[in-house]
C-alpha positions in Angstrom: 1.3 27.6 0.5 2.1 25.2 -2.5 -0.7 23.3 -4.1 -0.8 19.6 -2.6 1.1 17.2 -5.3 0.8 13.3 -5.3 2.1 10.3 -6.9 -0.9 8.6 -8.8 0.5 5.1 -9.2 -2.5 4.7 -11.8 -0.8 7.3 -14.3 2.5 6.7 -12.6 3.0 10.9 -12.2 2.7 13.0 -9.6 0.1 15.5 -10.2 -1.4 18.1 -8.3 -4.4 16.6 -6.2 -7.7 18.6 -6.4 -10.7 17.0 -5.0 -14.0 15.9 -7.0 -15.7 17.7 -4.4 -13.7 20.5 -3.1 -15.9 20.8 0.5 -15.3 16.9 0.9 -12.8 15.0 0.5 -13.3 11.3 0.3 -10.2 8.2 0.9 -9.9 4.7 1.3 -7.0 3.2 3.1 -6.9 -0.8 2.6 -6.6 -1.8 6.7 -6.0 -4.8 8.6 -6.6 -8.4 8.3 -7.1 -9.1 12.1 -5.8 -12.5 13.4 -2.3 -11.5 14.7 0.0 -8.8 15.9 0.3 -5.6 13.5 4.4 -6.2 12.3 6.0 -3.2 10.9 4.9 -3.4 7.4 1.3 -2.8 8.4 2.4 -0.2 10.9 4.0 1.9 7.8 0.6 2.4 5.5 -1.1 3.5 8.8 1.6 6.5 9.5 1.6 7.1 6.2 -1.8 8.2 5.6 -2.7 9.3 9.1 0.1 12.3 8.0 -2.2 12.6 4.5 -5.5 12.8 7.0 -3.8 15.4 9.0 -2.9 17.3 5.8 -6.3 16.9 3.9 -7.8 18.3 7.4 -5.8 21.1 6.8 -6.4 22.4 3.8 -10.0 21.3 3.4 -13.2 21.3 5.5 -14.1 18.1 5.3 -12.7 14.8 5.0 -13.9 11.3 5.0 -10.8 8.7 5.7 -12.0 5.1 5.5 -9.8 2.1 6.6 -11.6 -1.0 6.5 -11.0 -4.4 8.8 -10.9 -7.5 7.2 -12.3 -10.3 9.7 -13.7 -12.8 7.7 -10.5 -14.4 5.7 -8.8 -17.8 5.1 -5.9 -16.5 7.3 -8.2 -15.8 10.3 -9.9 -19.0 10.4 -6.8 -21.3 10.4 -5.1 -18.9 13.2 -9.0 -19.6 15.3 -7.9 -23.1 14.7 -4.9 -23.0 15.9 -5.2 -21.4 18.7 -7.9 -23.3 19.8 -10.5 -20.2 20.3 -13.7 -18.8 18.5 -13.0 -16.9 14.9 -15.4 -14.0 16.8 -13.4 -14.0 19.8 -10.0 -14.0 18.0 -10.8 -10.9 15.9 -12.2 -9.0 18.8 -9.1 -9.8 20.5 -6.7 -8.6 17.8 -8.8 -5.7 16.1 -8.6 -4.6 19.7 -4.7 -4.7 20.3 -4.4 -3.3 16.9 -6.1 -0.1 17.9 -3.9 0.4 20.7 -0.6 -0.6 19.1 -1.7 1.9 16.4 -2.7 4.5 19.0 0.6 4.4 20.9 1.7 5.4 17.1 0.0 8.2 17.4 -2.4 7.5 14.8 -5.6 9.7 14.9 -8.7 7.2 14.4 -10.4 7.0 10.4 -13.8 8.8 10.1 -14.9 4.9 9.3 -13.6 1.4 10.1 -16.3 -0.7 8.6 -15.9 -4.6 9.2 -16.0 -6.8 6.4 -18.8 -9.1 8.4 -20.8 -6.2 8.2 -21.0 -6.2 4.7 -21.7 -9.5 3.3 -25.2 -7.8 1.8 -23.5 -5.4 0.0 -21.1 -7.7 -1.7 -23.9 -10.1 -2.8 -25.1 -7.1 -4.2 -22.1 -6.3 -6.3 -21.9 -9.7 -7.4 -25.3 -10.3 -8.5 -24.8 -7.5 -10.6 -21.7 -8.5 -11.9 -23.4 -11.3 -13.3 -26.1 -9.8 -14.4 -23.8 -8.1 -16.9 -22.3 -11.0 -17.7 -18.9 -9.9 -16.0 -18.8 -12.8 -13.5 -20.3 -16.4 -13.7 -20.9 -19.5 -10.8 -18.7 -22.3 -11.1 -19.2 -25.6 -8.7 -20.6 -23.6 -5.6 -17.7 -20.6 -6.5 -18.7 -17.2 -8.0 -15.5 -15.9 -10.0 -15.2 -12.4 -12.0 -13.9 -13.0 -15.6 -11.1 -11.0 -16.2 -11.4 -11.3 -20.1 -14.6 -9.5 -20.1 -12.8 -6.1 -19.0 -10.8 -5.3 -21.9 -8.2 -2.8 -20.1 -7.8 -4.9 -16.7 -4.5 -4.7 -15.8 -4.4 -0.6 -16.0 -3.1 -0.1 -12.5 0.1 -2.4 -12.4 0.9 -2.3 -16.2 2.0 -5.8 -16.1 1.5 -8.2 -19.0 -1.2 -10.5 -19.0 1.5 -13.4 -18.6 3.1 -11.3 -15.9 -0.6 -10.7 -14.1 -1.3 -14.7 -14.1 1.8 -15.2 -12.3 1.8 -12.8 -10.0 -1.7 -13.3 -8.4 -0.5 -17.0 -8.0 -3.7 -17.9 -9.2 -5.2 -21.3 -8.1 -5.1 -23.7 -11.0 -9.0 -24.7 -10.9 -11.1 -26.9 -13.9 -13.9 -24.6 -13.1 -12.6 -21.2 -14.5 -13.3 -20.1 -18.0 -9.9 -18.2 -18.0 -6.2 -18.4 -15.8 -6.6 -15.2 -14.2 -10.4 -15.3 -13.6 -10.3 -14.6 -9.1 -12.7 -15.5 -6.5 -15.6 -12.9 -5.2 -17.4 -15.9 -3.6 -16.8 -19.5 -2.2 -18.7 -22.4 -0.4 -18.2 -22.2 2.9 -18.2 -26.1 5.2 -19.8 -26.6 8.2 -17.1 -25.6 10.8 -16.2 -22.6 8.0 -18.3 -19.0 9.0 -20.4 -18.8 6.3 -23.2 -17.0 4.6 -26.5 -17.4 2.8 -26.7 -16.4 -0.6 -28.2 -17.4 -3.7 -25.4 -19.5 -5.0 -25.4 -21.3 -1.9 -23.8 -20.8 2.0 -20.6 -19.4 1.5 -18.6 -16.3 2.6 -16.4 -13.8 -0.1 -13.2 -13.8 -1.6 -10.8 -10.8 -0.4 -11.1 -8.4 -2.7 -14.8 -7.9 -3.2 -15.2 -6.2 0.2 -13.4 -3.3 -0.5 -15.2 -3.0 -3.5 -18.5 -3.0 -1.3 -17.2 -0.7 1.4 -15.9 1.8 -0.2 -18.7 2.5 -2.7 -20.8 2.3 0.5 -19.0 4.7 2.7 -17.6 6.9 -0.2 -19.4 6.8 -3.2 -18.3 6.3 -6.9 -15.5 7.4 -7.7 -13.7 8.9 -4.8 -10.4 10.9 -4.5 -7.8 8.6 -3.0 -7.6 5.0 -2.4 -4.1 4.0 -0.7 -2.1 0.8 1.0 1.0 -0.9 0.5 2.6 -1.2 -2.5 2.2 -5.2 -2.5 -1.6 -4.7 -2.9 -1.1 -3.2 -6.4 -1.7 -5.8 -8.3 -3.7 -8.2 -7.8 -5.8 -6.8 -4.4 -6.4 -3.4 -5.9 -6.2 -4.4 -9.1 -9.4 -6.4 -8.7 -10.7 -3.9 -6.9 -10.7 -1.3 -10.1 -12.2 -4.4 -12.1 -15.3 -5.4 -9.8 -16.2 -1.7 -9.2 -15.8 -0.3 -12.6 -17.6 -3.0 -13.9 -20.4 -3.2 -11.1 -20.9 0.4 -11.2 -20.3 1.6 -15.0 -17.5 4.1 -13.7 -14.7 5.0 -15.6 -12.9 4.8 -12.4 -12.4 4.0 -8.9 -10.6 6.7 -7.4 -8.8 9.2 -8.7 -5.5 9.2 -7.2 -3.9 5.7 -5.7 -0.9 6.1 -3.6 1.3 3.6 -2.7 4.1 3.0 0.3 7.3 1.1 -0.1 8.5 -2.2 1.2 9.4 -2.4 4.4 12.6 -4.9 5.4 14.7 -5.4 8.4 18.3 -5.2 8.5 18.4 -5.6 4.3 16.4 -8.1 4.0 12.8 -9.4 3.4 10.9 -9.4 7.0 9.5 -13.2 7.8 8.7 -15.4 10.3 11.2 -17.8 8.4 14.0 -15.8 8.6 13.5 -14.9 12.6 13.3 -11.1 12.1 9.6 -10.6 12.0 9.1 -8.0 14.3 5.7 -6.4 15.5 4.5 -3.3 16.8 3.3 -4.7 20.1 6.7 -6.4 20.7 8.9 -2.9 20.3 6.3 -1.0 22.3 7.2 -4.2 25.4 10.8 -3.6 25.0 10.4 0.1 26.1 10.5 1.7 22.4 8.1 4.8 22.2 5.3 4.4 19.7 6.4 8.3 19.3 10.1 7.2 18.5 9.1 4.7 16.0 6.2 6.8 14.2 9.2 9.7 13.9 11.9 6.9 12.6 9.0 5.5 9.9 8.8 9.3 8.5 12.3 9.6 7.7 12.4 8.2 4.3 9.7 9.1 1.8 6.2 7.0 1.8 7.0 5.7 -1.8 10.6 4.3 -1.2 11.4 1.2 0.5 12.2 1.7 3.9 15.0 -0.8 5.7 14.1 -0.7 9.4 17.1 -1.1 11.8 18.0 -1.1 15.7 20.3 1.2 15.1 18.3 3.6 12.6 15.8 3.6 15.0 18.5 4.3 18.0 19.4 7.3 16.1 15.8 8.2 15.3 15.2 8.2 19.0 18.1 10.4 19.6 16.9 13.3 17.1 13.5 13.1 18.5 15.5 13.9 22.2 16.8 17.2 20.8 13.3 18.6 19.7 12.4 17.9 23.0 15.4 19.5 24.5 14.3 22.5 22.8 10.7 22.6 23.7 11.7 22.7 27.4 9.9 25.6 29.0 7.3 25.6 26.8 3.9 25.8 27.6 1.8 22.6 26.6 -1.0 24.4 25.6 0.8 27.3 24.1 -1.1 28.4 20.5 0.7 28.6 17.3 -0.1 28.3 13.9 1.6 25.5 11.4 4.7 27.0 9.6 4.2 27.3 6.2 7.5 25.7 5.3 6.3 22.4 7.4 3.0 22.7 5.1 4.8 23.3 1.9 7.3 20.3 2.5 4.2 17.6 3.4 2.0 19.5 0.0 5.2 18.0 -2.1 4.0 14.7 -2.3 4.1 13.8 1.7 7.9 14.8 1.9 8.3 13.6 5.4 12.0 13.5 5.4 12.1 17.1 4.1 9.1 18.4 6.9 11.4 16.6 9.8 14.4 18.7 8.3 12.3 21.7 9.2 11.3 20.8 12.7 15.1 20.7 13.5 15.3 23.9 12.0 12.5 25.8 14.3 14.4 23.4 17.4 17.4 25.4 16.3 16.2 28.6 16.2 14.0 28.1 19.7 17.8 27.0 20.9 18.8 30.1 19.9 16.0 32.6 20.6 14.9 31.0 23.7 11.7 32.6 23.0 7.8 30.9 23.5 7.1 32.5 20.5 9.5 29.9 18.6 9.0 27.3 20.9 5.2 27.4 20.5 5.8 27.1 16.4 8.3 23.7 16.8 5.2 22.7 19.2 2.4 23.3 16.4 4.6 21.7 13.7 5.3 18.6 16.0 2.0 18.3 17.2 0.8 18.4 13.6 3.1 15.8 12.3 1.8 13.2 15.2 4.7 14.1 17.4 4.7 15.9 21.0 2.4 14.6 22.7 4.7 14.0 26.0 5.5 17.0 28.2 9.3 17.3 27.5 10.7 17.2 31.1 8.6 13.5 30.9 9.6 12.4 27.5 13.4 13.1 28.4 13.1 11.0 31.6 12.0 8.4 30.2 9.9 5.9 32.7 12.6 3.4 33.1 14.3 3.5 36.1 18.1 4.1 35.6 20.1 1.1 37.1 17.3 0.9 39.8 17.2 4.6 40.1 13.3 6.3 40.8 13.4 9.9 40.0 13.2 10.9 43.4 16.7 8.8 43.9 18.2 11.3 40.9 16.8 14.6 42.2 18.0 14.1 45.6 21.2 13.0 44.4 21.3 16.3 42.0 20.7 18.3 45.0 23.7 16.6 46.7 25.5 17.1 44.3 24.6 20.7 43.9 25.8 21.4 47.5 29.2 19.8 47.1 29.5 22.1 44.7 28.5 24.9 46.5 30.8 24.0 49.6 33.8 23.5 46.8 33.9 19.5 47.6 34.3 19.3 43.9 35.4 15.4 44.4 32.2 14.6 45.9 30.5 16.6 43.1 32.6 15.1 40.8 32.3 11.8 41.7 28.5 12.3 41.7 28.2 12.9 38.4 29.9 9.9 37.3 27.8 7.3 39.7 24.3 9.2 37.9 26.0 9.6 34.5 27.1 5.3 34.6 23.6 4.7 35.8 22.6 6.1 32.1 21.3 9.6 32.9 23.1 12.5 31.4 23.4 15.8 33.5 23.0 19.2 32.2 24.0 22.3 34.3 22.4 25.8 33.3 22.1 28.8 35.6 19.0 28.2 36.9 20.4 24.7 38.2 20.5 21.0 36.7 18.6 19.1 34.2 18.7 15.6 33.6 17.7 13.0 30.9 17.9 9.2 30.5 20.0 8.3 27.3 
């Protein structure tokens, strides 16, 4: 097997990944800010690097994957607001829904989800210390981090320091020494959740909580720190600048990996444009988590990725024929991983290119017929997230067919079957086409009939 290769957005190469500790490996995965629905964007980091937790499982023996939630935020309060419910309530609510959207992805759960709440000590900490060495300063109630005082900020995104201003979309305040000088911590109102601390009640800014968790559940530096590519610059950005600075580390993490954008139909997913689309909604219409996790591997992690109904149509339909071919197979039938499927992920998580070789195995089980290749397209599936339907199950879908049940379809089969027995081939014939309009599609064999829902 290959040596594991990644794309380290901070030197912008991909390098072969070797672990500060090689009996531990340590990640953090930026997670999610809970006061709505996961959309697909968020739904793409969490694939992504639940395939790189599987991996690292794999080839070392142990691993620490930490993916924080964010439930203290700006964002959360004015949704509590609007909704007319507690800010405690709400996050329960939508942490909760989270974890099962994310589940029916097929998502194996981090070692860790801290919550930001459960923090605040840790970030007072941080920021106290910041101070202390004279990289952050108070400011009419607000503590801020000055970005002049780290003399390579900026090393992550390579952007200009005109660019940087811009980007972050800083707030135009009287009270900051510099432009590009960010929040770690703000006064907090009366109806506002807030925190005592000795700058006053208030609650943090964004970015100093995964500063505080991670160092907290991980230690300083660890090996990979991941997330969308939207939180280069400025979340993790500031992230490198508080920690560094806080903890005299020449770095954070070693390796950061980034995914693509993720659009709909070619353009830019938003509420404003009507195609925001969540997890929870596709999983209502019917869609299979499984069917979506398999369509969100088929382009690499790091290139944009334009979801479609019709992509995802056709995603559905490939997953169909790897479970045509593990038909007969025994669910708990042992196997070990292929070492083509390994090799493929080990090149920087080339999904695209380890789906290619589960069609491969499905072909050869086609042809062989044989458990012993059956039980290897199982293995590979089942390590890549996929499989975990009986076949006969997945390929009946549990919609009824035009107000079929599955007992209506067998006994009809079975009429069928007789017709064709007693040479009524009209009847048999005419059979087939009432099941195959209803949306099922037949398939004869020696042993008898199969069917499948399109």
């Amino acid at each position: 097997m290959t040596t594991l290769r990644i794309h380290n957005t901070l030197t912008q190469k991909t390098e072969d990944f070797a672990p500060i500790d090689p009996g531990h490996v340590r990640m953090y995965v930026c997670g999610p800010t809970v006061y709505d629905f996961a959309h697909l964007g968020n739904a793409r980091p969490v694939v992504v690097f639940d395939i790189l937790f599987r991996l690292l499982s794999r080839l070392y023996p142990k691993v620490t994957y930490v993916r924080n939630v964010t439930d203290v935020d700006d964002k959360i309060i004015a949704a509590a607001k609007e909704k007319g419910e507690s800010i405690g309530d709400l996050t329960q609510r939508t942490y909760a829904q989270y974890k099962a959207d994310m589940g029916a992805l097929g998502a194996l759960d981090p070692t860790v989800e801290p919550k930001a709440t459960q923090h605040i000590g840790d970030m007072i900490a941080i920021i106290q210390v910041l101070m202390e060495k004279g990289n952050a300063y108070e400011a009419e109630g607000h503590v801020l981090f000055h970005v002049p005082s780290m003399p390579d900020y900026g090393m992550l995104s390579k952007r200009s320091r005109d660019d940087m201003v811009m980007g972050a979309r800083v707030e135009v305040a009287p009270y900051k020494r510099d432009p590009a000088d960010f929040v770690l911590w703000k006064p907090s109102t009366d109806e506002q959740p807030g925190w005592e601390s000795p700058w006053g009640r208030g609650r943090p800014g964004w970015h100093i909580e995964c500063s505080a968790m991670s160092a907290k559940h991980l230690g300083i530096p660890f090996d990979i720190h991941g997330g969308g590519i939207d939180l280069v610059f400025p979340h993790h950005e500031n992230e490198i600048a508080q920690t560094r600075c806080s903890c005299g580390s020449d770095s954070m993490s070693r390796f950061f990996m980034h995914n693509g954008h993720l659009g709909v139909e070619g353009q830019k997913m938003s509420k404003s444009l009507g195609n925001f689309i969540t997890v929870h909604q596709l999983l209502d219409e019917g869609i299979p988590g499984e069917a979506l996790r398999y369509y969100l591997m088929t382009a690499h992690y790091s290139q944009p990725f334009d979801f479609t109904r019709e992509g995802l149509t056709q995603a559905r339909a490939a997953l169909d024929k790897l479970y045509i071919a593990l038909r007969g197979v025994d669910a708990n039938a042992g196997a070990d991983i292929p070492d083509r499927l390994l090799n493929a992920l080990c090149d920087d998580l080339n999904t695209p290119k380890a789906l290619a070789e589960l069609h491969k195995l499905a072909k050869e089980a086609n042809k062989s017929g044989t458990v012993e290749n059956k039980s290897r397209l199982l293995a590979a599936g089942r390590f890549m997230g996929l499989f975990a339907t009986a076949p006969e199950e997945w390929l009946r879908g549990t919609a009824e067919a035009d107000g079929l049940s599955d007992a209506d379809i067998e006994k009809m089969i079975t009429e069928r079957l007789e017709a064709k027995a007693e040479k009524n081939f009209v009847r048999a014939d005419a059979i087939r086409k009432e099941l195959t309009d209803a949306g099922l599609i037949l398939e004869d064999n020696p042993t008898g009939t199969t069917w499948r829902r399109k």
